[in-house]
N, C-alpha and C positions, 0 to 999 in steps of 0.2 A: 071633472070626473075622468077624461079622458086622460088628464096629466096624471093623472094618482094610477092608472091601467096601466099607463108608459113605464111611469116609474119601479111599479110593482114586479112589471115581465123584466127589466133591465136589470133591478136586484136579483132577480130568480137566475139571470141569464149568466149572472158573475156571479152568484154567492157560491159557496160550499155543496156540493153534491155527493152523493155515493149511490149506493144500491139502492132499489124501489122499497117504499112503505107504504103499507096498508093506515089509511086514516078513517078518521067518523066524526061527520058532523054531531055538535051538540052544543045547548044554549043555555044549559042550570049552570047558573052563577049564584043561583041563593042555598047550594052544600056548603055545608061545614067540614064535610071530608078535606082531612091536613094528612098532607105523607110529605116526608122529606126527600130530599136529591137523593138521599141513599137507597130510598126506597126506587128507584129508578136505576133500573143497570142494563146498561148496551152491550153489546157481542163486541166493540170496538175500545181497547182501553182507552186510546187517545179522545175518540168522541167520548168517550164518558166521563175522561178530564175537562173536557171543553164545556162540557154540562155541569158542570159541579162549578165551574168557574162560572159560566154565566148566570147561575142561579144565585152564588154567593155575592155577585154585581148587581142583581136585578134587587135581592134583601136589602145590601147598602142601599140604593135608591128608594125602595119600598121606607126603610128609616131616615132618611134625607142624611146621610153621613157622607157627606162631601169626601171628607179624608178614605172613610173607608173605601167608597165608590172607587177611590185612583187607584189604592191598592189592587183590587180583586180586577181592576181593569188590567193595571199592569201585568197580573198572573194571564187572566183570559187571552190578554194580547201573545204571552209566551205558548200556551198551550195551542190558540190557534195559527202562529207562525208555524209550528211542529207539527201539522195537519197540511197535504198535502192540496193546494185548491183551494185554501183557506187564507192567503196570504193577504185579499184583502180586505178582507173582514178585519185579521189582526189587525192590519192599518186602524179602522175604525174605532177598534176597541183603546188602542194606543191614543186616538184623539180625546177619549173618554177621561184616558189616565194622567194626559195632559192640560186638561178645561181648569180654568179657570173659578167657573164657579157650579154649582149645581146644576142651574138652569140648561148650561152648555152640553153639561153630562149628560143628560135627560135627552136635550135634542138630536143629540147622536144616537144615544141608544136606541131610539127609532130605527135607523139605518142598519143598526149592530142586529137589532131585533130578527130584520127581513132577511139579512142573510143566516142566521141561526137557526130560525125556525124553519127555512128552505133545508141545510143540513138535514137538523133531526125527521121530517118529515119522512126522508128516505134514507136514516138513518136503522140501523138492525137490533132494532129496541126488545128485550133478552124478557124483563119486566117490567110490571107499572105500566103508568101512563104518562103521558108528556101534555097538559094542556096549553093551547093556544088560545090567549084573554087578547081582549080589542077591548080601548078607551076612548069612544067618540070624540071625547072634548080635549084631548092631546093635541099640544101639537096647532095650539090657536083653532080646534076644531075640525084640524086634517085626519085626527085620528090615529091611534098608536097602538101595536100591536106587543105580546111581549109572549114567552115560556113561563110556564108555572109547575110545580111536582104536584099541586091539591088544585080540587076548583074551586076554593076560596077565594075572591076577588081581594088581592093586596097590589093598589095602583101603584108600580112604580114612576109615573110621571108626576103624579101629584103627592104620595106620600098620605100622612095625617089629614093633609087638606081634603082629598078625597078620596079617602081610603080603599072605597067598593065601589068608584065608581067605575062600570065596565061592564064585562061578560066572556064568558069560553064560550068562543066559535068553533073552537075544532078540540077534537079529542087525539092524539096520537097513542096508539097502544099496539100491542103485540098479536101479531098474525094468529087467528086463530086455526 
């Protein structure tokens, strides 16, 4: 537990930052509420690129589309090089775009996850909401966190094999 605390504050301490955001916890993972990335618009166009590409890499995974997952890595890696702070996150995202097989992609994404979700957090979110889903059984059990536009539970770690397994922990939405 302690090493997952370590490693949690050390992604937060290098990942991507900006301005403060207002967040809210929340645990309904059994809505069917679906809104798309476009339904989600930030004050920042660059962040709202970086979200539209992560989203479109988190779908590949969600389908287990190996191919598609390198692509939409290799865009997210450009978008987040062009984000100032973010340089290496893109790293990450470029390990994704380079994997070998799915499995690879998958276990980076974890990585790619913590510094994303650190972003948007204090990120200047215009509309919508940004949810934050947790998969206990990722990750051989260590657990994996990811962005989602709905709080419909679609597992990108496991795909088809287990679709819903998970939950939103957190809610990110716009200052009221």
């Amino acid at each position: 537990m302690k090493k997952y605390f370590a490693a949690c504050i050390i992604m937060i301490a290098v990942s991507c930052t900006n301005a403060e955001k207002k967040t809210e916890r929340s645990s309904d993972s059994t809505s069917k509420e679906t809104k798309s990335a476009a339904h989600v618009e930030l004050s920042d166009a660059k962040v709202q690129r970086i979200y539209e590409d992560y989203i479109s890499l988190k779908d590949a995974l969600v389908k287990t589309q190996f191919e598609a997952a390198k692509a939409e890595a290799a865009k997210l890696e450009t978008s987040l090089a062009d984000y100032k702070g973010c340089e290496s996150t893109s790293v990450t995202a470029g390990k994704i775009a380079s994997a070998k097989d799915i499995i690879a992609q998958r276990t980076a994404f974890t990585a790619l996850s913590s510094d994303v979700i650190a972003l948007f957090k204090h990120a200047d979110l215009k509309k919508g909401a940004i949810y934050v889903q947790h998969c206990p059984m990722a990750n051989e059990g260590n657990g994996g966190d990811w962005l989602a536009s709905e709080k419909n539970i679609q597992n990108p770690y496991y795909g088809d094999e287990m679709m819903e397994c998970g939950a939103v922990i957190e809610e990110i939405k716009t200052a009221k």
